[in-house]
C-alpha positions in Angstrom: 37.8 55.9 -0.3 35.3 57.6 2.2 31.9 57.0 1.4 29.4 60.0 0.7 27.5 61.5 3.5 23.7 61.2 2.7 21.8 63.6 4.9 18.6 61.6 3.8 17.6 57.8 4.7 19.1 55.7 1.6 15.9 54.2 -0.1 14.6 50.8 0.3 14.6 48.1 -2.6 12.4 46.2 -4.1 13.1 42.6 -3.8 11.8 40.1 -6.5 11.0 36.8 -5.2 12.4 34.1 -7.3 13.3 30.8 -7.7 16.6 28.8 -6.8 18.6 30.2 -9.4 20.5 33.4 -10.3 20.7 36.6 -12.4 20.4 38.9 -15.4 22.0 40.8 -17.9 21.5 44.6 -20.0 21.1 46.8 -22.6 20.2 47.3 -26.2 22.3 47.5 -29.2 20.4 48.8 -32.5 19.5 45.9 -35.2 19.3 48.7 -37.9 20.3 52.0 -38.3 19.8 54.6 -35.4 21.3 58.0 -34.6 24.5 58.1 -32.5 24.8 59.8 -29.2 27.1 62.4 -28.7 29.6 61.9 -26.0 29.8 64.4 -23.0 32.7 65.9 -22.7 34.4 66.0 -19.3 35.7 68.3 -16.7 34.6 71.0 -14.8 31.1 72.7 -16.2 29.7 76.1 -15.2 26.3 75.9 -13.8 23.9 76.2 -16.7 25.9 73.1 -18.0 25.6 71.2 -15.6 21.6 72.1 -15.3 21.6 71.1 -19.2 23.3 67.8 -18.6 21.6 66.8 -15.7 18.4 67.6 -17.7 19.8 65.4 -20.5 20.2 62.8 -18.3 16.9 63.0 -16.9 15.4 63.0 -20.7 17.3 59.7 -21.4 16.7 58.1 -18.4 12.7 58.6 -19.2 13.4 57.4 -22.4 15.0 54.4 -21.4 12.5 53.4 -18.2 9.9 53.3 -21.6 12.2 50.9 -23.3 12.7 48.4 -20.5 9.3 48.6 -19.3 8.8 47.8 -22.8 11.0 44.9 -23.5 10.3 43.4 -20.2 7.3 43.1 -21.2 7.2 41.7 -24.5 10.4 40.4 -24.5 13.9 41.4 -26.6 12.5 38.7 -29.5 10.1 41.0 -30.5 12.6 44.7 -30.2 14.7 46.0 -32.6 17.7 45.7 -30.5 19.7 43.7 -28.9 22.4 43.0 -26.2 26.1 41.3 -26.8 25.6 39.5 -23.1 22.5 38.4 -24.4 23.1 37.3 -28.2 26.8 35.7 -27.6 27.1 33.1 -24.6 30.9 32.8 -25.1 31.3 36.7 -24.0 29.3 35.8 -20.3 32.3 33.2 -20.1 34.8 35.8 -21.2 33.7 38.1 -18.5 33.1 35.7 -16.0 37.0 34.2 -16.2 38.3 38.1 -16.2 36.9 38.6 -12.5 39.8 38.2 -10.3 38.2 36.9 -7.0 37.3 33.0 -7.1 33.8 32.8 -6.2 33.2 36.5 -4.3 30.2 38.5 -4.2 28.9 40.4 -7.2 26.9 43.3 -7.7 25.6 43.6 -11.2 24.4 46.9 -12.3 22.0 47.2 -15.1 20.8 43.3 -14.9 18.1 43.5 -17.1 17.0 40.2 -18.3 19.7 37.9 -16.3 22.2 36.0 -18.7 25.1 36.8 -16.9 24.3 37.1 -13.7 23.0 33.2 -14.2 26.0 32.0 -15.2 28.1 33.9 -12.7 26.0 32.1 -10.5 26.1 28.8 -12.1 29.9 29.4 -11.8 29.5 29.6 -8.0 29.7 33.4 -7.0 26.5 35.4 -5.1 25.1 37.1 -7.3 22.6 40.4 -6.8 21.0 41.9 -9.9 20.2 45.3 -9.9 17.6 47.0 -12.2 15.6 50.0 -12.1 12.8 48.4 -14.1 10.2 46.3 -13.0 9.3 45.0 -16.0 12.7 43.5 -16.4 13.2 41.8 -13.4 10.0 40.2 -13.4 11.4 38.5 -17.0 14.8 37.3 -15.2 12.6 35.7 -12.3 11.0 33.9 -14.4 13.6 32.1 -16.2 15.2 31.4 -13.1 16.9 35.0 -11.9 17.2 35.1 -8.1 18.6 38.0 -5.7 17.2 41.0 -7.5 17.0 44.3 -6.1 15.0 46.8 -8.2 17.2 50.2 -7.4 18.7 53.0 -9.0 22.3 52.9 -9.0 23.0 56.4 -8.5 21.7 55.3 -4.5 23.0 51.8 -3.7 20.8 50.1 -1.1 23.7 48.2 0.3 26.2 48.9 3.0 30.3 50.1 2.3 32.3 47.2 1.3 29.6 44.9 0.9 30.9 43.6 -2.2 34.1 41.6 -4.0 33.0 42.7 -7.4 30.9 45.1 -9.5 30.3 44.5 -12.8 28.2 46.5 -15.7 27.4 44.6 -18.8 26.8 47.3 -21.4 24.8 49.5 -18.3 27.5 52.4 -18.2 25.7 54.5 -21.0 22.1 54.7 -18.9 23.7 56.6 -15.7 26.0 60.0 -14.7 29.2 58.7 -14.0 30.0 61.9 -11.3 26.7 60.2 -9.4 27.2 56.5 -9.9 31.0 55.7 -10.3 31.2 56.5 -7.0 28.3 54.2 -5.4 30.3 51.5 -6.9 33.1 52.5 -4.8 31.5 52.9 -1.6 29.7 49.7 -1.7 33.2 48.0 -3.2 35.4 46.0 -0.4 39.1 47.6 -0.2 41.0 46.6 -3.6 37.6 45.2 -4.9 37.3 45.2 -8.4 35.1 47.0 -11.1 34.5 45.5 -15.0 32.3 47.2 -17.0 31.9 46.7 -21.1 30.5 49.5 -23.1 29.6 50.0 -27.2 32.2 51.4 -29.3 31.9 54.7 -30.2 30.8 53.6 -34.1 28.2 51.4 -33.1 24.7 52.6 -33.4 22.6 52.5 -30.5 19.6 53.5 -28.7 19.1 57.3 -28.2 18.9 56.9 -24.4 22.2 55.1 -24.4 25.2 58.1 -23.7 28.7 57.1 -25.3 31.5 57.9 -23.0 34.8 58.1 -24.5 37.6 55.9 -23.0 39.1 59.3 -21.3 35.8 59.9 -19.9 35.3 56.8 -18.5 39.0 56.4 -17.0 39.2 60.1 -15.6 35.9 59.5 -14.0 37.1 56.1 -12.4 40.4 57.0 -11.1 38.4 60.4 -9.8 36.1 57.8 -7.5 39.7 56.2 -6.3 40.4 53.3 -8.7 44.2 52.2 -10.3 42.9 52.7 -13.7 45.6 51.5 -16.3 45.5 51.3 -20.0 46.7 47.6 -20.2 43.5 46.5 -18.4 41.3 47.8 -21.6 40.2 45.4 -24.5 38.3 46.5 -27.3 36.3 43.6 -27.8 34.4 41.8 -31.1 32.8 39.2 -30.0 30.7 35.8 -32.1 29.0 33.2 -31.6 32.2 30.9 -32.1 34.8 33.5 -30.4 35.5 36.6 -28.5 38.2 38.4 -30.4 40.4 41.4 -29.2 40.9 44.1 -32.0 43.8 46.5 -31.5 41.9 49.7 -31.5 38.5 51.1 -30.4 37.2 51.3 -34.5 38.1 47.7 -35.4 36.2 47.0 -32.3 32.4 45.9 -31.1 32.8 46.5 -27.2 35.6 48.1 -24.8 36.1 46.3 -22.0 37.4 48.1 -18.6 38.5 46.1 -15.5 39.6 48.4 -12.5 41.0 48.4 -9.4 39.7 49.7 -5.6 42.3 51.5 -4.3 43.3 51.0 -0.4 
């Protein structure tokens, strides 16, 4: 697809220094009880709408810089929350054998702390992590997270097709699909490929996390010009021993979404 015209400059990253290794991971999963977010409904929205979800978004996005900044700082140990990339090693290997290209370019959004994007890389693909928070890429540098771009993903720093991949490990629910689905498209190669893994809608979660539904997400996919098709969804519960697939979203822990660039 054509990429948006941008009648500003696109903004510069942040690069994190690091050391020889690769990459990070994303974002928080309540350890106790928590209030669920509504999900947003879709379609057109007259103008006060869209004023009160961008506004939303904004409140969220504030809410969830203060949680990163937070965690990155004293670490996930020491939060009430917690990632599935993080806390299950067998679901980075899950993810890593569904990307289709053998050792192309990945851009993960949302990197946070760097589990995945370390083993992608210990698997052999480049790897660049992209976080908005500081805080959090200065934690993956440290335990060995290279190739980190601190960005917002509704701008991509990067050229058009500069990448094979695009993956977002639990990251979808901090960012406006109309604004960001799209970036991943642009900066996709032709018939690149886009995975992304997202809470089920029963799971409690932070209150800057939004819950898409699976219509949501797919309308808003094939809208940026993907092939999205319902076989390449997996609702997900995934353990420390094994990653299981459940038949339906509410016997499930995670969805799973892997989608295709379209020529």
């Amino acid at each position: 697809m054509a990429s948006p015209t941008r009648p500003e400059p696109r903004p510069q990253p942040c690069i994190i220094p690091h050391p020889p290794r690769s990459r990070v991971s994303v974002h928080p999963v309540k350890r106790h009880k928590q209030r669920q977010i509504s999900v947003r409904g879709c379609g057109a929205m007259p103008l006060g709408a869209k004023q009160a979800s961008s506004q939303k978004h904004k409140e969220r996005r504030d809410q969830a810089l203060a949680f990163y900044r937070r965690i990155g700082s004293t670490g996930w140990d020491k939060s009430d929350y917690f990632t599935d990339i993080r806390k299950f090693p067998l679901l980075r290997n899950w993810i890593s054998k569904k990307l289709p290209v053998h050792r192309g370019s990945v851009l993960s959004l949302g990197c946070g702390t760097g589990e995945l994007e370390r083993f992608l890389t210990q698997e052999g693909h480049p790897v660049v992590g992209l976080d908005l928070t500081l805080e959090m890429l200065r934690r993956a540098s440290r335990r060995g997270s290279g190739g980190l771009v601190q960005a917002d993903a509704h701008a991509l720093p990067f050229r058009a097709a500069a990448f094979d991949a695009v993956v977002l490990p639990e990251s979808i629910g901090h960012l406006e699909l109309g604004r960001a689905i799209p970036e991943m498209a642009r900066v996709l190669k032709t018939r690149g490929w886009l995975l992304l893994t997202t809470y089920s809608a029963h799971r409690p979660v932070h209150r800057s996390y939004a819950k898409y539904s699976c219509e949501e997400l797919a309308a808003q996919m094939a809208k940026a010009g993907f092939d999205v098709m319902d076989k390449d969804k997996r609702f997900l519960r995934p353990g420390r021993k094994a990653i299981k697939e459940a038949g339906s979203e509410p016997d499930s822990d995670l969805v799973f979404w892997i989608a295709r660039r379209k020529d």
